[in-house]
DRENTOR-399568 format. One line per 10 residues: number of its first residue (from 1); for each residue x, y, z of C-alpha. Coordinates in steps of 0.001 Angstrom, whole numbers, plus 500000, padded with zeros to 6 digits. Example, Ala and Ser with C-alpha at 12.3 -4.5 7.8 and 13.67 -1.06 7.14 Angstrom:
BEGIN
1	512300,495500,507800 ~ 513670,498940,507140 $
This chain:
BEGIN
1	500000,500000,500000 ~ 502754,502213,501033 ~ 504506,501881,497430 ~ 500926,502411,495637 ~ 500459,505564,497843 ~ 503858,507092,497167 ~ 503205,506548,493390 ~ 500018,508302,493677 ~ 501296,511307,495185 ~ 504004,511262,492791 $
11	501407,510842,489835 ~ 500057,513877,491470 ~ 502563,515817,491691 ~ 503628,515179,488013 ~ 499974,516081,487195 ~ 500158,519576,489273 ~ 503552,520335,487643 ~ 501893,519638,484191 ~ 498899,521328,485031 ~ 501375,524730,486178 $
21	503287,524585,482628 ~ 499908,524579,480885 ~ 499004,528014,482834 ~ 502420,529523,481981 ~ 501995,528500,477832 ~ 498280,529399,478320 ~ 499704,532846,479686 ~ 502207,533391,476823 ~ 499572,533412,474425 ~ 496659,534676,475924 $
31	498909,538349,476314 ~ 500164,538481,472396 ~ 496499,537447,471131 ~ 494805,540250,473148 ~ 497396,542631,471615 ~ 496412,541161,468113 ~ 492979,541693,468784 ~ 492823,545353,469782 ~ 495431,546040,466818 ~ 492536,544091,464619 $
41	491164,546211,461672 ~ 487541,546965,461756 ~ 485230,544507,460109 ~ 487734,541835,460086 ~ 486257,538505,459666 ~ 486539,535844,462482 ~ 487739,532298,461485 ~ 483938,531404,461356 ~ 482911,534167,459218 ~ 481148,536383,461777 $
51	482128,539778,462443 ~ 484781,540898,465349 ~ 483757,541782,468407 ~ 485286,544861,470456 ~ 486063,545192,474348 ~ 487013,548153,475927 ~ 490467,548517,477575 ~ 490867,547988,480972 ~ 489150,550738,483239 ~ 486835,552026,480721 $
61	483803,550473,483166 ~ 482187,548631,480228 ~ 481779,544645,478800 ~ 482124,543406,475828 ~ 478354,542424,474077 ~ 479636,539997,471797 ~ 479340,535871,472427 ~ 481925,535893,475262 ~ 482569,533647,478322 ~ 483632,534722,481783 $
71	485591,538320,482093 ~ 484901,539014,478174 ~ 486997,536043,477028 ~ 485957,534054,474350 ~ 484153,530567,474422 ~ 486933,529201,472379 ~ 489506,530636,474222 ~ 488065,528738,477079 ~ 488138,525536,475228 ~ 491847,525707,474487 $
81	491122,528166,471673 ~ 489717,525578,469328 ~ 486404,526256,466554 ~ 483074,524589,466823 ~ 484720,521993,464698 ~ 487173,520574,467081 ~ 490045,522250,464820 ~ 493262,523910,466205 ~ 493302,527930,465980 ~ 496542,530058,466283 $
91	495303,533144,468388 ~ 498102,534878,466538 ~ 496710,533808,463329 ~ 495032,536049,460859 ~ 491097,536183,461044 ~ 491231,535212,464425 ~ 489575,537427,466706 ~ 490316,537502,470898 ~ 488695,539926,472808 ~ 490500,541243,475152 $
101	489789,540591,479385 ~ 489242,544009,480569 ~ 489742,542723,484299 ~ 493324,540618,483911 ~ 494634,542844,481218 ~ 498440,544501,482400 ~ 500391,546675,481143 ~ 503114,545857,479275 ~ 506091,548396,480106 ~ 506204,551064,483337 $
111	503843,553744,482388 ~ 506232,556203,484553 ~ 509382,555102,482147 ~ 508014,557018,479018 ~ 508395,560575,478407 ~ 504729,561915,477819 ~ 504243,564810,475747 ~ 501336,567098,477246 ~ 500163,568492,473858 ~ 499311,565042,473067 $
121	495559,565087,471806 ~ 495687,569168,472001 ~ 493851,571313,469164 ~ 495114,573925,469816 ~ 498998,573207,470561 ~ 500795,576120,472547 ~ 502603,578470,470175 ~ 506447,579097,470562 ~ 507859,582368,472279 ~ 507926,585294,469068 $
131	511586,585438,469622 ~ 512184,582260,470518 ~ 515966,581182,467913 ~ 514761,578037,467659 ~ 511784,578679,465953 ~ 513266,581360,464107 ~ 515891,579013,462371 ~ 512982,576515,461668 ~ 511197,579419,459740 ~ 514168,580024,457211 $
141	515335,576100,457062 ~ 511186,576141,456019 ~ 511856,579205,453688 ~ 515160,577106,452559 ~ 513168,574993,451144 ~ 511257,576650,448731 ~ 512487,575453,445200 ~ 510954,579055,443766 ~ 514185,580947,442852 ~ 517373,580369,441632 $
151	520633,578811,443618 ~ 523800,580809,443805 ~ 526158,578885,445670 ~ 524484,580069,449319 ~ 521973,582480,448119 ~ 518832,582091,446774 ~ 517736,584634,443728 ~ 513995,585308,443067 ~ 513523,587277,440352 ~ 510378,588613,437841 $
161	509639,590937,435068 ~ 506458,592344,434290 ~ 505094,594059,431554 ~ 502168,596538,431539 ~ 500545,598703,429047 ~ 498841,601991,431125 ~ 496021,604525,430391 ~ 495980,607844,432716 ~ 493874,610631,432187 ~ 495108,614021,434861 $
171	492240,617079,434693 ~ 493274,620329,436437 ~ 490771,622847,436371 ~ 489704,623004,432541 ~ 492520,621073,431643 ~ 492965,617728,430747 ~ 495769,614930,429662 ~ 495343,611792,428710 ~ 498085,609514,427647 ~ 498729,606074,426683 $
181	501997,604436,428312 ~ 504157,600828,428466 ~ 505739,599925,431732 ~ 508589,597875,431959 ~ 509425,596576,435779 ~ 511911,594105,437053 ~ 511629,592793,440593 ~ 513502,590786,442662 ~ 515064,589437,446323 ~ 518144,588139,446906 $
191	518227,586179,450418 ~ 521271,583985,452404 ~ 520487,580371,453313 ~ 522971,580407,456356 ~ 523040,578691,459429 ~ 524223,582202,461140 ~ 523600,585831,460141 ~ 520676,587073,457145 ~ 521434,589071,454416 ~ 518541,590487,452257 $
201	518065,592573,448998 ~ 515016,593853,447706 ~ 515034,595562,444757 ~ 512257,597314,442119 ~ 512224,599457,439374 ~ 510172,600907,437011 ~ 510559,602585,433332 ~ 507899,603996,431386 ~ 507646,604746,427721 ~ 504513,607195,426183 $
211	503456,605448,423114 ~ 501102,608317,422730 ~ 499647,611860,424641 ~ 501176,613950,426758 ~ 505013,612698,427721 ~ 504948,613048,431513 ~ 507157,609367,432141 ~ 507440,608946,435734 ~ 510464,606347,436172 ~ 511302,604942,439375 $
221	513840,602873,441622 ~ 514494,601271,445158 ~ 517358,599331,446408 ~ 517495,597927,449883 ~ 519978,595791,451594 ~ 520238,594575,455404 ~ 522884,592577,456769 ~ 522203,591133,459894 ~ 525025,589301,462383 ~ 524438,587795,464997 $
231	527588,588824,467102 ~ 526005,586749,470706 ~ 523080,584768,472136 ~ 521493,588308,473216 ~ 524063,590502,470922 ~ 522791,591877,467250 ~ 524315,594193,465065 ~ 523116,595117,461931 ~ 524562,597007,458779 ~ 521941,598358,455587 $
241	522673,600508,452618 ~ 519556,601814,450050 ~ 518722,603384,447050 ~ 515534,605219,445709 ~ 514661,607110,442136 ~ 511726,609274,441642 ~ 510564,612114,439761 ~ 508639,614880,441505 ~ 505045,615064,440785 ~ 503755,618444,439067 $
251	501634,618624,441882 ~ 504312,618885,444727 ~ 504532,622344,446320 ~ 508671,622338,445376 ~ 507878,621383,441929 ~ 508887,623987,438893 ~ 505551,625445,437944 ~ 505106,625084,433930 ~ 508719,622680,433649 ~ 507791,619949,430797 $
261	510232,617436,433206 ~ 510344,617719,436432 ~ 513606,617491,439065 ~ 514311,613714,439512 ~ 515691,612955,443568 ~ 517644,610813,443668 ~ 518343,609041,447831 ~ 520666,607349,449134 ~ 521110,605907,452768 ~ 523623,603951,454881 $
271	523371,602960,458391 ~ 524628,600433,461342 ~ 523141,599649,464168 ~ 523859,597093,467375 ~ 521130,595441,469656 ~ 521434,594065,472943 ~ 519088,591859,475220 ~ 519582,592852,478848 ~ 517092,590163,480824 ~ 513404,592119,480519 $
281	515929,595350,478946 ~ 516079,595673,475145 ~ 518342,598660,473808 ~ 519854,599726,471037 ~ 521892,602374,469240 ~ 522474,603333,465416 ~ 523823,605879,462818 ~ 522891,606643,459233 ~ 523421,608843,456818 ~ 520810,609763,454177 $
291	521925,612031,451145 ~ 519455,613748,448925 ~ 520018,614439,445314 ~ 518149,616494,442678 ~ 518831,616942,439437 ~ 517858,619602,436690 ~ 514538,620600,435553 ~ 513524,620275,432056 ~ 511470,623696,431325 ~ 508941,623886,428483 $
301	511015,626016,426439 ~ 513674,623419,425880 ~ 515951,625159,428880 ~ 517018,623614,431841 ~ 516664,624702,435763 ~ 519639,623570,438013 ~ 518121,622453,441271 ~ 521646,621533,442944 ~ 520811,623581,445820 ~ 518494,621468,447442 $
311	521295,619000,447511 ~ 521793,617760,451170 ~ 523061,615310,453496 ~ 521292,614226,456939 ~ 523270,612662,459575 ~ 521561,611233,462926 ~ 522043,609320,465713 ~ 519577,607176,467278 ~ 519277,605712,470601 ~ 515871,603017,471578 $
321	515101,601510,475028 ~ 512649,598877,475820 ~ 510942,596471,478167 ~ 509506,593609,477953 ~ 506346,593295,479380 ~ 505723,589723,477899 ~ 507413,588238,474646 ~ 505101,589704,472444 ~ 504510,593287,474051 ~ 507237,596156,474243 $
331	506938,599174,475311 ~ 509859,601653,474588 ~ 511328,605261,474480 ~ 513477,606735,471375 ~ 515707,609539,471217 ~ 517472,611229,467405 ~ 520031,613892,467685 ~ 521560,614850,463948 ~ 522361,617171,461690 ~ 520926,618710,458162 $
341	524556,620010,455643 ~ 523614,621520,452436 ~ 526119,621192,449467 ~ 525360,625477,449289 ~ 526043,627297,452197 ~ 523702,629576,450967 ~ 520718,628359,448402 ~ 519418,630807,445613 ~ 517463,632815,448103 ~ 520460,633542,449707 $
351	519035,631628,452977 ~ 521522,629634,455307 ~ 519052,626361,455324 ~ 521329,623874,457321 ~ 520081,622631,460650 ~ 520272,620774,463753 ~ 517749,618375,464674 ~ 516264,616507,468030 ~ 513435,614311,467880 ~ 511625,611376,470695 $
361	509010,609642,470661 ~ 507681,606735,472888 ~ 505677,603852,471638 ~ 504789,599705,471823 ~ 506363,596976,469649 ~ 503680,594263,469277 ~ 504987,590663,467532 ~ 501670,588167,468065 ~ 503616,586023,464953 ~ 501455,585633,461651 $
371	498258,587313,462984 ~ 499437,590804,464685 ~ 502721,592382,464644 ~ 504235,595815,463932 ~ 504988,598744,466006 ~ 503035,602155,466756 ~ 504900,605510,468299 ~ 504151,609167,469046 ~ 506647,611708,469619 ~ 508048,615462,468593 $
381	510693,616855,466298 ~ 512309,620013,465577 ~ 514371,621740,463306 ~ 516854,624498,463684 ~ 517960,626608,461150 ~ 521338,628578,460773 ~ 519731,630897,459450 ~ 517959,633464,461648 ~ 515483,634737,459268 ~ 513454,631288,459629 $
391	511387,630002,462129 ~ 512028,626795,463889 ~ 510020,623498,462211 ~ 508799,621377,464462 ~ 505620,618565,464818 ~ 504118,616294,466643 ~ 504761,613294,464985 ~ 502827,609742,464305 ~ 504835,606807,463366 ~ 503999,603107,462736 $
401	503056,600087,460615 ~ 500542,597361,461863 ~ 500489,594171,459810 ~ 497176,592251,460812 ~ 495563,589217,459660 ~ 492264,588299,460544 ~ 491848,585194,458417 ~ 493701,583024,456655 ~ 493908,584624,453200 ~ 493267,588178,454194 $
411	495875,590263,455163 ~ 495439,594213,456298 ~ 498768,596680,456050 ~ 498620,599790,457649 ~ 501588,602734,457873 ~ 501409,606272,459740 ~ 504838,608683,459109 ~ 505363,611486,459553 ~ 508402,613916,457895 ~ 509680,617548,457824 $
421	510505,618598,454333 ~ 512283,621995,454036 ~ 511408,624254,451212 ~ 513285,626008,448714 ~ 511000,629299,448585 ~ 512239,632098,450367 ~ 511348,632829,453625 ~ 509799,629547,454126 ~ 511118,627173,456465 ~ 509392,623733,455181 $
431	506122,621602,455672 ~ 505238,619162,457843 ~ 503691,615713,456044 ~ 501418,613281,457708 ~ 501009,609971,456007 ~ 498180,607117,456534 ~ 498305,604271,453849 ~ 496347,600771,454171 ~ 496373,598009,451852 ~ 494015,595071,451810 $
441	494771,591872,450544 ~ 492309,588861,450277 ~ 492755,585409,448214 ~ 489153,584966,446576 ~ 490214,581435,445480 ~ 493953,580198,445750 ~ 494625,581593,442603 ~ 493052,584626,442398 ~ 493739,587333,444642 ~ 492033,591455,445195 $
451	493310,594116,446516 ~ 492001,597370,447828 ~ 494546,600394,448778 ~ 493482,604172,450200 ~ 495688,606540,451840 ~ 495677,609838,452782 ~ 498755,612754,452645 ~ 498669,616037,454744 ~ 501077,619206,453576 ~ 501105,621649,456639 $
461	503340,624877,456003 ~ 504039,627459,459002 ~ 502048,630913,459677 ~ 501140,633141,456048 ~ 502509,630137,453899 ~ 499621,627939,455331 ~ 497873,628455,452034 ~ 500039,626174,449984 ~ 499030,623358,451987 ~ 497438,620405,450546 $
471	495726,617339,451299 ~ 495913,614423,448575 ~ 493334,611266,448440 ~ 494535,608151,446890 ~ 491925,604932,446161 ~ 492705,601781,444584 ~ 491757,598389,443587 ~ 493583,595466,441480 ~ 493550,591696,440920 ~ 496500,588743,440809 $
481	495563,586378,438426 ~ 497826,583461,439525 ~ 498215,581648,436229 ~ 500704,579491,437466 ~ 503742,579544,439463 ~ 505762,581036,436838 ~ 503178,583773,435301 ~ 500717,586107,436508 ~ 498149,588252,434919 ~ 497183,591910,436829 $
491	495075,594673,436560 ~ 494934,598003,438465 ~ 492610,600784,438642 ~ 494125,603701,440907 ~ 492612,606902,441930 ~ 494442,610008,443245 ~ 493048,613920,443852 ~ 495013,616302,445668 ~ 492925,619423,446778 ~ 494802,623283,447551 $
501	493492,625748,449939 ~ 494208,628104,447455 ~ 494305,627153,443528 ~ 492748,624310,441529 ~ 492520,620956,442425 ~ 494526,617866,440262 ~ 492448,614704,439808 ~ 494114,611599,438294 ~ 492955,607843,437043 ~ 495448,605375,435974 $
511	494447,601787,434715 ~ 497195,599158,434194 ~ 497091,595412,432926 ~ 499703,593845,432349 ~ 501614,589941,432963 ~ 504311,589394,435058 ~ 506852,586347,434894 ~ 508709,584705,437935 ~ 511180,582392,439049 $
């Protein structure tokens, strides 16, 4: 009995052992096949042709309501995982569906082991800091990558022509001009793809040609170039040089009354400047140079009038401190200190016209990325003449440009300025011009974009001369026909009527259509 008993216990012992490995394989398999079965496409077919059924994942409070055993596992499963037939299934197999037990279900790896990222299932993911370097050297490896333009060596060219023909019709009192014109332009930007510093150009120029009416061509230019190194982590400087061509209208209260041409001014400009981040501090200092050039006037008769005397060079210093109140908003103060040389000594008039000048102004800096950013200031200049005889120029000036955009696909420019431009008559010491320009841009499809424009220029002169001031109105509208990346068709229709205290008033429509061609 005692050797039958042993045997027994062995037997059962054997049997619990066998019994123990069967849990373990059971275990191994039971883990992968739930995987399989929450990684299972929708409407997968089971091995006996019946649609999948779906469990919830542990915690979510729910059952499965499918043809399941005991905690949600299937009958098979149960049964060893066999079919109604008696046949072997792989759980791992494909059209086998396991759903998964919601109650015994573990995770597979320490949840506190893997770096979660918070914006994870966010709509609306946190924006990066305005000035944060990281995301500014994403933006131009982004801009990089643009295969518009043309590669040389580590610049990128982007240039275009365009080619316009012009109608403009000018009516001054009983007067009127009309005139049919062809405008050539050429356009184009010239930017670095480096890992440090930026240089940009920006250049545009225009030439005109009367094919019939009254020859009034008004040609025009602008250069501009900016350097920018970055020197430190919180350490700027920054180095530009321009150019600018325009004729003076007829309108202008300088212009040569009766001249068949009028003077062309010619500007150029030159300036450096250095930044510096100081914590919540933000200052700065620069210098530039601005020299203005006229040349002759072209008078009816055939003779010329030499305008060098309005030649002159400007020289000024300027000094900006800021704080910042949050990444986006900066208040500051600005202070100019300068100087105004004439090439004469003495002009035509025989009046001493060089100056000193001061100006401040305070304002806010606003950079809310794509949607809002620009900057807005207020402040008061003044001009000193060497010459007794005239008065002191001074004004309260208004500075700015806000770029908005309250939509995708509609952008709205707007630009305030305000200048002091001496005159040449005598016994006048200048004007004082306020500016206001705002240009609307909205895509009407992706191909096809309008345009509206309107501005507004106030001439103020000093005491008796306050009847050559002026006010001039400008309206527009036009429309970018995006043919395709490398063409596009325009048309323009521009308004402009400049009204006198005293004398008559100028009206002026121009149309323009035209086709421009890019790279």
């Amino acid at each position: 009995m005692t050797s039958v008993e042993n045997r027994d216990k062995s037997g059962k012992g054997r049997l619990g052992l066998r019994a123990f490995a069967g849990v373990l394989a059971l275990s191994v398999f039971v883990h992968p096949s739930l995987l399989a079965a929450q990684q299972a496409e929708p409407g997968s077919a089971t091995s006996e042709g019946t649609p999948p059924t779906w469990s919830p994942l542990s915690g979510s409070g729910q059952t499965s309501t499918g043809a399941t055993g005991v905690n949600g596992i299937s009958a098979s499963m149960q049964m060893g995982a066999t079919s109604s037939s008696q046949t072997a299934t792989d759980p791992l197999a494909t059209g086998t569906t396991v759903a998964p037990d919601t109650q015994a279900l573990e995770p597979l790896t320490d949840a506190d082991t893997i770096p979660i990222d918070e914006d994870i299932g966010r709509q609306n993911l946190r924006e990066a800091r305005v000035d944060n370097p990281t995301a500014e050297r994403i933006s131009r490896e982004l801009d990089s990558e643009d295969d518009s333009g043309i590669r040389l060596g580590t610049l990128i060219l982007r240039p275009s022509i365009s080619q316009k023909l012009g109608s403009e019709t000018e009516k001054s009192g009983g007067v009127k001009d009309d005139r049919i014109f062809s405008e050539t332009g050429l356009k184009g930007t010239l930017t670095s793809d480096w890992s440090r510093h930026e240089l940009s150009v920006g250049a545009e120029g225009a030439w005109q040609e009367t094919l019939s009416g009254d020859e009034t061509d008004k040609p025009r230019a602008d250069i501009d170039a900016r350097l920018r190194l970055d020197l430190a982590d919180d350490t700027i400087a920054t180095i530009t040089g321009s150019y600018s061509f325009g004729r003076e209208d007829s309108d202008d209260p300088n212009a040569v009354t009766g001249a068949k041409v009028q003077s062309g001014v010619h500007q150029y400009g030159a300036g450096a400047s250095i930044e510096r981040d100081f914590g919540l501090i933000r200052g700065s200092i620069g210098a530039d140079v601005t020299r203005l050039q006229y040349s002759d006037a072209e008078l009816s008769n055939g003779s010329t009038l030499e305008r060098s005397d309005r030649n002159r060079n400007r020289y000024a210093i300027t000094s900006r401190l800021g704080y910042e109140l949050s990444p986006a908003l900066i208040p500051f103060i600005e202070g100019t200190i300068g100087r105004i040389d004439y090439d004469d000594a003495v002009d035509s008039a025989g009046y001493r016209r060089s100056a000193d000048l001061y100006g401040a102004k305070t304002g806010v800096a606003v950079d809310l990325g794509e949607k809002l950013r620009g900057e807005i200031a207020v402040g008061y200049e003044r001009q000193k003449f060497e010459d007794g005889r005239l008065d002191e120029l001074s004004a309260l000036t208004v500075d700015g440009n806000i770029f908005w955009s309250p939509r995708e696909g509609t952008s709205i420019d707007v630009t305030l300025d305000t200048s002091i431009d001496p005159s040449t008559t005598a016994g006048v010491n200048g004007a004082t011009i306020h500016r206001v320009t705002a240009q609307l841009a909205h895509d009407l499809r992706t191909n096809l974009v309008a345009r509206l424009t309107g501005g507004t220029t106030f001439t103020r002169y000093d005491g008796d001369a306050a009847a050559a001031d002026t006010t001039a109105s400008l309206a527009g509208a036009g429309l970018t026909w995006k043919v395709n990346r490398y063409l596009d068709a325009t048309a323009d229709l521009t308004y402009e009527r400049t009204h006198y205290n005293t004398g008559v008033d100028n009206d002026s429509l121009t149309a323009l259509v035209g086709l421009t061609a890019k790279r």
